[in-house]
N, C-alpha and C positions, 0 to 999 in steps of 0.2 A: 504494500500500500504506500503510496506515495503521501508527503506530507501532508495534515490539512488545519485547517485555520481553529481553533477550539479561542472560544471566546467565556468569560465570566457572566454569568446573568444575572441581571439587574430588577428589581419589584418591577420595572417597564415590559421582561417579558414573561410576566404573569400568563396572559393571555397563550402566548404562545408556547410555552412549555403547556399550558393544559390541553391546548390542540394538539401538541405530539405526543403528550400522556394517552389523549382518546384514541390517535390514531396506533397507540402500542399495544391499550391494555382494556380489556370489557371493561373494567372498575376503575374505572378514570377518577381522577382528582379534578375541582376545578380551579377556576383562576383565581378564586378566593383563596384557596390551599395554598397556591401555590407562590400567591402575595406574601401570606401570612409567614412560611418558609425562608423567603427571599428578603423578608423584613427581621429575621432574626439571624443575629450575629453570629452565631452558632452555626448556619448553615448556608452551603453556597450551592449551587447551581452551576456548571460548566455545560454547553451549548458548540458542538462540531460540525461542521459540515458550512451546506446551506440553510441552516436550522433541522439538520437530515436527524439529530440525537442529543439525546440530552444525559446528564448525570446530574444528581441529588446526594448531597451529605451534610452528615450533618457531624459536627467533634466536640468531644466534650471530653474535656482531660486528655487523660492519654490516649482516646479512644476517637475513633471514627465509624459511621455506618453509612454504607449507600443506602440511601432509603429508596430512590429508585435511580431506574438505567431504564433507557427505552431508545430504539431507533425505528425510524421507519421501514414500514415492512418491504417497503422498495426500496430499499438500500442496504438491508441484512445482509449478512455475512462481506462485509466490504472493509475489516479492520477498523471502523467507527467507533462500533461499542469497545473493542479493544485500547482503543486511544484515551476514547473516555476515563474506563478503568483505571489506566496508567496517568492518565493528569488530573482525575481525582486522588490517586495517594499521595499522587505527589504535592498536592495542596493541602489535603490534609496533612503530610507529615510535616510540611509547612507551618502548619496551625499548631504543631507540636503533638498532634496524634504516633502514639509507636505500632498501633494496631487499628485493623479494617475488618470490621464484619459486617455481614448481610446474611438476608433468608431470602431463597429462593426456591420454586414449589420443584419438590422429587422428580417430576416430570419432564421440565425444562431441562432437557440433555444440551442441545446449545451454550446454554447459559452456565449449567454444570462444566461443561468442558472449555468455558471463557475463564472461567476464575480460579477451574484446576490447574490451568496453564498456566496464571499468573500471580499462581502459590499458594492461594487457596485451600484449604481442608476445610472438610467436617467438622464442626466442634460439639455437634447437638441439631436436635430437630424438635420442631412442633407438631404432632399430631393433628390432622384434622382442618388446617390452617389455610389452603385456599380452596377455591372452586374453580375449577378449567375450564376450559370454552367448551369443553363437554358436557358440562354440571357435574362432573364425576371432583369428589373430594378429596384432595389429596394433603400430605405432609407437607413442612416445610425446612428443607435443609439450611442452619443456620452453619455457614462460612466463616472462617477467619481467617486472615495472612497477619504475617510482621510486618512493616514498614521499613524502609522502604521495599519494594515489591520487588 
């Protein structure tokens, strides 16, 4: 993948992080949410592409979690969401984070093999914890790496 532009997102793109939220995930967040997020110091927003993906975290202490990751379904698998990944720790360990964790549901093999790549383990699951575009309910594998990645 060739270089690409990843920018910091501002409460200005509220709106638009909730339209790429919708266009990633059934259970979208909206622009309220996503103000609210962008308004606390606590968590940032990084936005790649031509607004093709976004990344959410949030850090507190020594600690980091992507709350979310989402790219367009037409531009999946194109090393985006990978970049994300990699310039959200690194802002978080910026912020002084030494650790990154997230959940993400048992099912998403994708996604499981984005963050196994890039250090990611298992540290724990939630039982029960989403609902797939199936309505079939599954687990949720919670992730963690060291910092930097």
């Amino acid at each position: 993948m060739s270089t690409v532009a990843t920018r910091a997102a501002s409460p200005d793109d509220a709106a638009l992080l909730a339209r790429l939220h919708g266009e990633c995930f059934d259970d979208s967040w909206d622009e309220a949410a996503f103000d609210a997020f962008l308004r606390d110091p606590s968590t940032f927003a990084l936005i790649v592409g031509e607004d093709d993906a976004f990344i959410l975290v949030r850090v507190a202490a020594h600690e980091s979690e992507i709350l979310s990751l989402g790219t367009r379904p037409d531009v999946r698998r194109t090393g985006l969401a990978r970049a994300l990944v990699r310039a959200g720790a690194f802002e978080a360990q910026h912020r002084a984070a030494e650790r990154m964790f997230l959940e993400v549901a048992s099912d998403n093999e994708a996604a499981l093999t984005l963050y196994q790549v890039e250090g990611f383990r298992a540290v724990g699951h939630r039982p029960g914890y989403y609902v797939n575009a199936d309505g079939a309910i599954v687990d949720a594998v919670i992730l963690s790496a060291a910092l930097p990645l």
